[in-house]
Gaussian input, Z-matrix of N, CA and C with variables (Angstrom, degrees):
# hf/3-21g

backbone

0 1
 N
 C     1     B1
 C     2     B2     1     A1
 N     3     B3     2     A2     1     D1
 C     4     B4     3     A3     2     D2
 C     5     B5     4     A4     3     D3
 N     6     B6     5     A5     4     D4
 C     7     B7     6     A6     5     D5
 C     8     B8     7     A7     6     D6
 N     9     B9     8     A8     7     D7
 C    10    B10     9     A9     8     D8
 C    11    B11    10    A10     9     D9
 N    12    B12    11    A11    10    D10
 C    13    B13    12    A12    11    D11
 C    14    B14    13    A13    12    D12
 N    15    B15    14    A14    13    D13
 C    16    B16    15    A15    14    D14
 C    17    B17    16    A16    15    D15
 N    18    B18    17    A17    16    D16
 C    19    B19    18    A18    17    D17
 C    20    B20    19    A19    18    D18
 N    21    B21    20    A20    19    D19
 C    22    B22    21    A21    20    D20
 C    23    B23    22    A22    21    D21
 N    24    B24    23    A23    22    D22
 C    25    B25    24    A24    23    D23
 C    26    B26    25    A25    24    D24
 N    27    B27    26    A26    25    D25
 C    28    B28    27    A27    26    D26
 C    29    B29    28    A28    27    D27
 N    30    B30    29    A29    28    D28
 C    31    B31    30    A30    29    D29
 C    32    B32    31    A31    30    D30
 N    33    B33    32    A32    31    D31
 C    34    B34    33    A33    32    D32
 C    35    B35    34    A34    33    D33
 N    36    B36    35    A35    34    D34
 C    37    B37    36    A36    35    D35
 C    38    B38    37    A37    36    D36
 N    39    B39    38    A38    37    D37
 C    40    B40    39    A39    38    D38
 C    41    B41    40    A40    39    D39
 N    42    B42    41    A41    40    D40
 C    43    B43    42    A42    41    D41
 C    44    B44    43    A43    42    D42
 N    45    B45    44    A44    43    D43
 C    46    B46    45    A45    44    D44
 C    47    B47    46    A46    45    D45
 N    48    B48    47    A47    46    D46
 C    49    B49    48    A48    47    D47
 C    50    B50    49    A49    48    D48
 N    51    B51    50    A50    49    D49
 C    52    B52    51    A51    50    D50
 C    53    B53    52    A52    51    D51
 N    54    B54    53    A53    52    D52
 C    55    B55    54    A54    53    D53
 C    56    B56    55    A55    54    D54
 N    57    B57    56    A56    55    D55
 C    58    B58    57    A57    56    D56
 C    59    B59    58    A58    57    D57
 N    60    B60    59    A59    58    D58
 C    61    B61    60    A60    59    D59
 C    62    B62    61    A61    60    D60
 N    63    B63    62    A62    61    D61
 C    64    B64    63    A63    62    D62
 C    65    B65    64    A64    63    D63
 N    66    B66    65    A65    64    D64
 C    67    B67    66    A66    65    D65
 C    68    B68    67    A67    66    D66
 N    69    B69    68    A68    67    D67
 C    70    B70    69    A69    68    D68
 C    71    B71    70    A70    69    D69
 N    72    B72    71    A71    70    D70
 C    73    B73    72    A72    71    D71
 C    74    B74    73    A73    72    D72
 N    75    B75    74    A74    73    D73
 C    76    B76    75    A75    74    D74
 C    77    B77    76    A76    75    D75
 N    78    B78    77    A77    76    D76
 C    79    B79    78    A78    77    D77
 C    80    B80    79    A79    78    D78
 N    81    B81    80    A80    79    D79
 C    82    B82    81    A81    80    D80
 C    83    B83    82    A82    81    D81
 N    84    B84    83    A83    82    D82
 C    85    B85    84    A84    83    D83
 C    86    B86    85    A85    84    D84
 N    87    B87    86    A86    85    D85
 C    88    B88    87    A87    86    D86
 C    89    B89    88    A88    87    D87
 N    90    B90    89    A89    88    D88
 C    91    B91    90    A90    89    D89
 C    92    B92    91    A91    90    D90
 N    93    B93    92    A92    91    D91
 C    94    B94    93    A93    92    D92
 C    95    B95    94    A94    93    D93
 N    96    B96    95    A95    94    D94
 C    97    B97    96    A96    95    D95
 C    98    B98    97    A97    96    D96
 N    99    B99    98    A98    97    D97
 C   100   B100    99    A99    98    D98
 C   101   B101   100   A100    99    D99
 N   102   B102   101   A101   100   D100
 C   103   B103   102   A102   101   D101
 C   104   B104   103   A103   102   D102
 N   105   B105   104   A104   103   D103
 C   106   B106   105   A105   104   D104
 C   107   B107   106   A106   105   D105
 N   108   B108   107   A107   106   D106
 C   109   B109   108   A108   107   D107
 C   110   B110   109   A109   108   D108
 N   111   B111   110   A110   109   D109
 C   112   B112   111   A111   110   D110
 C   113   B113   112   A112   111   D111
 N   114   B114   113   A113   112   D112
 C   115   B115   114   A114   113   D113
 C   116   B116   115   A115   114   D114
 N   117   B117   116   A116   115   D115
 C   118   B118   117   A117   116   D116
 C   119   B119   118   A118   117   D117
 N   120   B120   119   A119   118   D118
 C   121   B121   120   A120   119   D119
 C   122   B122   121   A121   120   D120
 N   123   B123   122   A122   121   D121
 C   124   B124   123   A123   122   D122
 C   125   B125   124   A124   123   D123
 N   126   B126   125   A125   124   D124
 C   127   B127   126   A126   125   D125
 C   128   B128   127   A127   126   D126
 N   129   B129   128   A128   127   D127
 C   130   B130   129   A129   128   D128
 C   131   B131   130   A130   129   D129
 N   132   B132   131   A131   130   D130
 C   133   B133   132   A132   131   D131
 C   134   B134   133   A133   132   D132
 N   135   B135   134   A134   133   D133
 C   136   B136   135   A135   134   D134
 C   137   B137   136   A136   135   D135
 N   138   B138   137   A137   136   D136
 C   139   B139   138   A138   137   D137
 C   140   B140   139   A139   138   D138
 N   141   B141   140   A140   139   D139
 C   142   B142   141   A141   140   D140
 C   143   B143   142   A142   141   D141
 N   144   B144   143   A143   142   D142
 C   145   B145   144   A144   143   D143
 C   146   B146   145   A145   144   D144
 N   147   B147   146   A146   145   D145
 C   148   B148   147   A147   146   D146
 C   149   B149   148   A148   147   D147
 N   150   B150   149   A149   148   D148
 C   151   B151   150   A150   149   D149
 C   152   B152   151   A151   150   D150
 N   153   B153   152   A152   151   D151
 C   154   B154   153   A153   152   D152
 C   155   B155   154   A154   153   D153
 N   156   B156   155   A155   154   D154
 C   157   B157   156   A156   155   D155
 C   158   B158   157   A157   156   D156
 N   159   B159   158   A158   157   D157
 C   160   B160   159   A159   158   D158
 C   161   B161   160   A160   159   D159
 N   162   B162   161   A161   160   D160
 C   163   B163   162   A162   161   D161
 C   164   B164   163   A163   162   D162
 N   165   B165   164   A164   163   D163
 C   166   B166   165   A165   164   D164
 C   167   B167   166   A166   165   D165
 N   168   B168   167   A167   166   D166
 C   169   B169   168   A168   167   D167
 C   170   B170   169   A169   168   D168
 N   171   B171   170   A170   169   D169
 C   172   B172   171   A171   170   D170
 C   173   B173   172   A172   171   D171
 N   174   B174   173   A173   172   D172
 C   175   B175   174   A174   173   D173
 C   176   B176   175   A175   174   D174
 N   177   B177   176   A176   175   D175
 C   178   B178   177   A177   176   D176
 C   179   B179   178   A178   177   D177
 N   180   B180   179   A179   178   D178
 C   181   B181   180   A180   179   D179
 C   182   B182   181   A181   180   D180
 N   183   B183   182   A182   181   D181
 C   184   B184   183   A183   182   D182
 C   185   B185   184   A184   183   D183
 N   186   B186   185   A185   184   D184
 C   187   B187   186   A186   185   D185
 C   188   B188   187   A187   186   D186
 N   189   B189   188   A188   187   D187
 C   190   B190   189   A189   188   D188
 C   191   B191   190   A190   189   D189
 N   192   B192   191   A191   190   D190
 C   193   B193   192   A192   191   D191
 C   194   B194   193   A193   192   D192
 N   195   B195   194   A194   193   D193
 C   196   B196   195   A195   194   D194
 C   197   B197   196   A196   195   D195
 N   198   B198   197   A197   196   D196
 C   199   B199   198   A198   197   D197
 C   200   B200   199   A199   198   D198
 N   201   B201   200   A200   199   D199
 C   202   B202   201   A201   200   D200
 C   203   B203   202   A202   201   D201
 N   204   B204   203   A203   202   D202
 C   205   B205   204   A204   203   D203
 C   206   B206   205   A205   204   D204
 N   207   B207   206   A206   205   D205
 C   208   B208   207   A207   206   D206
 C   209   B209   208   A208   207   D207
 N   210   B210   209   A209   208   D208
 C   211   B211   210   A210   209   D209
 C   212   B212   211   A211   210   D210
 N   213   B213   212   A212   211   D211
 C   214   B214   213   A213   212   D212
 C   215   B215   214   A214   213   D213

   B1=1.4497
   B2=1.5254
   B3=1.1040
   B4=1.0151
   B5=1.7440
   B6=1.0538
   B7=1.6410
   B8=1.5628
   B9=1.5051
   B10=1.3223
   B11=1.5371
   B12=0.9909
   B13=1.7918
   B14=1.8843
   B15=1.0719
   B16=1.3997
   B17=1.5212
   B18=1.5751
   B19=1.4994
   B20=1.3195
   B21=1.8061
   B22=1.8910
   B23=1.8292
   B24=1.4790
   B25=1.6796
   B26=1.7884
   B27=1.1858
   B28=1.7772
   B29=1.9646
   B30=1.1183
   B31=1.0611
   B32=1.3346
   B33=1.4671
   B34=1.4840
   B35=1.4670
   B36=1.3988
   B37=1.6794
   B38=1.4375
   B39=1.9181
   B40=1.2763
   B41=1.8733
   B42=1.6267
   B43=0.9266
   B44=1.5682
   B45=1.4179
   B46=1.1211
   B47=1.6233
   B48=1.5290
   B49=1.7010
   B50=2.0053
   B51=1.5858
   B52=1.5758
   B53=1.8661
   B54=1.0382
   B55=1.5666
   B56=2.2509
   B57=1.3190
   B58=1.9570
   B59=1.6083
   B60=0.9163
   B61=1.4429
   B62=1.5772
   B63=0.9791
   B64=1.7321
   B65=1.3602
   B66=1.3749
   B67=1.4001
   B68=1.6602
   B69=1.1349
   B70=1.6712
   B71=0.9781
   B72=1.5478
   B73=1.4815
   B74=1.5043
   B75=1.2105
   B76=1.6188
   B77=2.0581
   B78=1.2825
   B79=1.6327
   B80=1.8078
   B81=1.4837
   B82=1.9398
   B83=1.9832
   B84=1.0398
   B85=1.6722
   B86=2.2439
   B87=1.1088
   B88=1.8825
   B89=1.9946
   B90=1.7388
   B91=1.3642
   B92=1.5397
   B93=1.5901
   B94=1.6943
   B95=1.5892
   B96=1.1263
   B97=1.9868
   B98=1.5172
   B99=1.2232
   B100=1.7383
   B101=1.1805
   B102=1.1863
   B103=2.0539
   B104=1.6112
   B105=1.5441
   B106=1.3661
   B107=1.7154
   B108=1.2954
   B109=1.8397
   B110=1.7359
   B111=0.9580
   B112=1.6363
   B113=1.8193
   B114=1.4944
   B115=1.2709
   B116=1.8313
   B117=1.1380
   B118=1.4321
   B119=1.5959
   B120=1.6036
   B121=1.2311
   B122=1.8176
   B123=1.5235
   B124=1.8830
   B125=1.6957
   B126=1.4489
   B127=1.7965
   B128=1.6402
   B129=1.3884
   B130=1.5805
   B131=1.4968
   B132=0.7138
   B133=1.5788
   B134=1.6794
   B135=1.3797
   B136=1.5367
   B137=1.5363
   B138=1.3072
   B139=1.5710
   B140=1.4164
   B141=1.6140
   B142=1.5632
   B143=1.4994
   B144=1.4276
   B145=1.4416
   B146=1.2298
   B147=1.3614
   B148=1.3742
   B149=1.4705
   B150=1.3335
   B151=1.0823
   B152=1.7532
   B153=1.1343
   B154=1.7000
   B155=1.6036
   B156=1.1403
   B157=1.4133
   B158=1.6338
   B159=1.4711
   B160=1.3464
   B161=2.0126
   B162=1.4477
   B163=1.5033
   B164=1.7073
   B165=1.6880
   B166=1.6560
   B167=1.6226
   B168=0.9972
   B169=1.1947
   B170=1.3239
   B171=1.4060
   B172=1.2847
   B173=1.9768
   B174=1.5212
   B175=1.4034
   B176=1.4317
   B177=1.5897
   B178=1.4264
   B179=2.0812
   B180=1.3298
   B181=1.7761
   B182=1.4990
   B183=1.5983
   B184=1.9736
   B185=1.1234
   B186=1.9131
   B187=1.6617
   B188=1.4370
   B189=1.6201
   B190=1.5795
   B191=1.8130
   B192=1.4902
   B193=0.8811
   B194=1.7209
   B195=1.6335
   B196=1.2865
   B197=1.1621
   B198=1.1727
   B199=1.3058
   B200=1.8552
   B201=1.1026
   B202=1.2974
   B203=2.0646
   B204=1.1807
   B205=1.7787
   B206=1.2213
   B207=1.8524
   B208=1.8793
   B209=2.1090
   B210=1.7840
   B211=1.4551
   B212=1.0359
   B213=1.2559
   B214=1.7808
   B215=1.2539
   A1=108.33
   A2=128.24
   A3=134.39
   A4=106.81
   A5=105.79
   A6=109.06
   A7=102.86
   A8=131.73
   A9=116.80
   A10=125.08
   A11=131.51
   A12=127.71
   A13=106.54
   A14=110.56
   A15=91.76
   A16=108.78
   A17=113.52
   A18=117.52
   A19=97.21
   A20=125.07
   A21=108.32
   A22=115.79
   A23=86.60
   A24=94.24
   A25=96.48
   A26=101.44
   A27=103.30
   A28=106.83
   A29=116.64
   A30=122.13
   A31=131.39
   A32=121.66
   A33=125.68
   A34=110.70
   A35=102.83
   A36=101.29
   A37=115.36
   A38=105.87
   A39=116.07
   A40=126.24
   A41=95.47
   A42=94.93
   A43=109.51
   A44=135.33
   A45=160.94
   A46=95.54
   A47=94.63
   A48=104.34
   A49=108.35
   A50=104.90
   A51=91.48
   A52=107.58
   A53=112.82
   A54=138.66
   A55=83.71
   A56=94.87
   A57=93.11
   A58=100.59
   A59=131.89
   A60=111.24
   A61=118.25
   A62=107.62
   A63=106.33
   A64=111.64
   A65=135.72
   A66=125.29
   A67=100.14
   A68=104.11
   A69=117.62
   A70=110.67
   A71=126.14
   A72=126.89
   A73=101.77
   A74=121.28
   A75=136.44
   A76=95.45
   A77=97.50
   A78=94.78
   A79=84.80
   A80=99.35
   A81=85.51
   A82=82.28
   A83=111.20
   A84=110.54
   A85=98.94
   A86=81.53
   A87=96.42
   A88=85.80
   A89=103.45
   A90=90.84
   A91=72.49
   A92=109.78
   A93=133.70
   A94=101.18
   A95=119.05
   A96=120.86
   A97=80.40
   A98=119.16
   A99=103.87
   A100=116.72
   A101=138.10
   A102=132.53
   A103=109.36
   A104=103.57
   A105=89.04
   A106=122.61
   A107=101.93
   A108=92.78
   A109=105.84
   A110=75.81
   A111=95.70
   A112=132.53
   A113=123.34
   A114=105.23
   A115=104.74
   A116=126.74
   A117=124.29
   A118=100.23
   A119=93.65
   A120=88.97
   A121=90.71
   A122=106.61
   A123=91.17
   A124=84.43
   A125=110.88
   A126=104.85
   A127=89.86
   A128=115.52
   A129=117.62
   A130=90.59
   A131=148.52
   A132=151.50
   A133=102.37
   A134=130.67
   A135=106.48
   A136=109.56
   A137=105.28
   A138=128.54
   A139=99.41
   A140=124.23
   A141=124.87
   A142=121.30
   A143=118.41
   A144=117.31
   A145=158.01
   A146=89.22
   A147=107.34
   A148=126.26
   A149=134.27
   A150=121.26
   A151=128.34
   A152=112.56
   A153=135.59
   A154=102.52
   A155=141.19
   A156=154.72
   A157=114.67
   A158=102.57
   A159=90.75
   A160=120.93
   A161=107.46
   A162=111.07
   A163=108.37
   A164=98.99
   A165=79.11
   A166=87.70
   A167=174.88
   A168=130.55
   A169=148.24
   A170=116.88
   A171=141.67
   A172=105.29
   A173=118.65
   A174=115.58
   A175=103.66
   A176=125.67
   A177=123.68
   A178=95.56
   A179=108.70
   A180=124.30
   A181=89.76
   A182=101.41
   A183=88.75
   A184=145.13
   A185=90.33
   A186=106.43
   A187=109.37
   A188=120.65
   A189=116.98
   A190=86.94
   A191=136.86
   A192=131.76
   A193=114.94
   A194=109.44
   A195=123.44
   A196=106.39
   A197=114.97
   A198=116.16
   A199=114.72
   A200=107.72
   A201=131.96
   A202=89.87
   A203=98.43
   A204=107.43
   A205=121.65
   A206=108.52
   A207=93.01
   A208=92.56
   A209=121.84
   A210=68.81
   A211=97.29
   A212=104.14
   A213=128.97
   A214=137.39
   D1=142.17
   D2=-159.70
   D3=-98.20
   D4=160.50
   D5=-155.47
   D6=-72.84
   D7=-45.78
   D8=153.30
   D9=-43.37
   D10=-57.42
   D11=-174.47
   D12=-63.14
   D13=-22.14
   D14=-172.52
   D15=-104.23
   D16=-11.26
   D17=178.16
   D18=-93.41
   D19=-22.23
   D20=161.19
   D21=-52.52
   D22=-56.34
   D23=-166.97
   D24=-51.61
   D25=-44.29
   D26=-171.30
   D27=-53.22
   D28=-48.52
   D29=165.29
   D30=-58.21
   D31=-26.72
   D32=-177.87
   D33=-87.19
   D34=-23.11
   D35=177.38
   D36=-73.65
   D37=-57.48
   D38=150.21
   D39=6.27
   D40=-77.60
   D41=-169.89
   D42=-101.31
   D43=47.57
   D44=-165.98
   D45=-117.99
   D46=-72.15
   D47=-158.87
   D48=-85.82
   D49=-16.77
   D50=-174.65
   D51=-77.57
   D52=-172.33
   D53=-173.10
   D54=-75.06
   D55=149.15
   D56=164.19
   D57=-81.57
   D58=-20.60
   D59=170.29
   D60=-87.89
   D61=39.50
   D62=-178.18
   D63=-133.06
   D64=128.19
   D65=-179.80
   D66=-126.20
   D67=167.18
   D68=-166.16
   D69=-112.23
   D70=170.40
   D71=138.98
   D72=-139.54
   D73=129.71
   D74=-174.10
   D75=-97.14
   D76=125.54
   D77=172.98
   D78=-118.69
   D79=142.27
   D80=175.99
   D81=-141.78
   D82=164.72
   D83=-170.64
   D84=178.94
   D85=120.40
   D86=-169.26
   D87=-71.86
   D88=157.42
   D89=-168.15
   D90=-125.51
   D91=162.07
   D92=-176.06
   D93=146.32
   D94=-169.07
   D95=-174.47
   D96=-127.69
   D97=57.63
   D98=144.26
   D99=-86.84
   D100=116.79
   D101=171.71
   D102=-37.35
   D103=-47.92
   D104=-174.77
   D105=-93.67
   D106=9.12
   D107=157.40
   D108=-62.83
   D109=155.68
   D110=-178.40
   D111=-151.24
   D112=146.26
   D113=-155.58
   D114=-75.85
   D115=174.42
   D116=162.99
   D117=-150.34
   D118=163.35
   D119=-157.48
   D120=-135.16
   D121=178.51
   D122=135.74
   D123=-165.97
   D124=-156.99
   D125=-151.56
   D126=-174.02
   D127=147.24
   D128=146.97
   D129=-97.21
   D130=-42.91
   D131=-132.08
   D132=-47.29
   D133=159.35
   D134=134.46
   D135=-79.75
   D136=169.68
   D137=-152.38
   D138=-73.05
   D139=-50.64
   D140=168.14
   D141=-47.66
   D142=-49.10
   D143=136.89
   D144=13.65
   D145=-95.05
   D146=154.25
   D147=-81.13
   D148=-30.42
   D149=149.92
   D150=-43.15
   D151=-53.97
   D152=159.27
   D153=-36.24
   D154=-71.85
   D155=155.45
   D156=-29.40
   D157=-54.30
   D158=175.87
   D159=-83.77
   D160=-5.07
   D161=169.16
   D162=-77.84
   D163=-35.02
   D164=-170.21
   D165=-91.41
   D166=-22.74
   D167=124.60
   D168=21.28
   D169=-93.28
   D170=155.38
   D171=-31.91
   D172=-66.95
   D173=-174.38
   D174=-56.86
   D175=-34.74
   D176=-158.31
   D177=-72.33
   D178=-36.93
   D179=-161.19
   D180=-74.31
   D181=-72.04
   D182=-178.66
   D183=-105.34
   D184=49.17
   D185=-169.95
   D186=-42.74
   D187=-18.78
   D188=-141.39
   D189=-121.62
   D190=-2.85
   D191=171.58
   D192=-93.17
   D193=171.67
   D194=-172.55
   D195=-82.85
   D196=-40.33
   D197=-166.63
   D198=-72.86
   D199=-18.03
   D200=-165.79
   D201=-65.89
   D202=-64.74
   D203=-162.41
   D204=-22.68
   D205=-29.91
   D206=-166.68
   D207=-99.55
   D208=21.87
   D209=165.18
   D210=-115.71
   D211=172.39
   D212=168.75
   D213=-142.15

C-alpha cells in the first residue's frame, strides 16, 4: 500500500476515535539501512502546531541528552 492510502485510512480512523478537541500527527517510517526509505507523515494539526508539539516533545524525550540543548 502505498504511503498515501494507508496514512489516509490511518488518519480517518484517527480522527474517528480521538476527542474533537484533539489533533494528531502520525510519523510512520519502515526500519532497515535503505537511504531511500523515508519518513511519511500526515497531520490535522496546523503546521505551527504541530511543529510546536513536536519540539515540546523532542525537549520533554531528550531533556537528559547533549544534543537536545540548542533547541528552543
Amino acid at each position: 500500500m502505498a504511503d498515501k492510502q494507508y496514512l489516509q485510512l490511518a488518519a480517518q480512523t484517527l480522527e474517528m476515535i480521538l476527542p474533537d478537541n484533539h489533533r494528531f500527527i502520525l510519523l510512520a517510517f519502515p526500519f532497515g539501512g535503505n537511504p531511500d526509505n523515508r519518513l511519511a507523515y500526515v497531520s490535522n494539526a496546523k503546521r505551527e502546531d504541530a511543529i510546536n508539539a513536536i519540539k515540546e516533545w523532542l525537549l520533554k524525550a531528550g531533556a537528559a541528552e547533549d544534543w537536545m540543548q540548542h533547541i528552543k
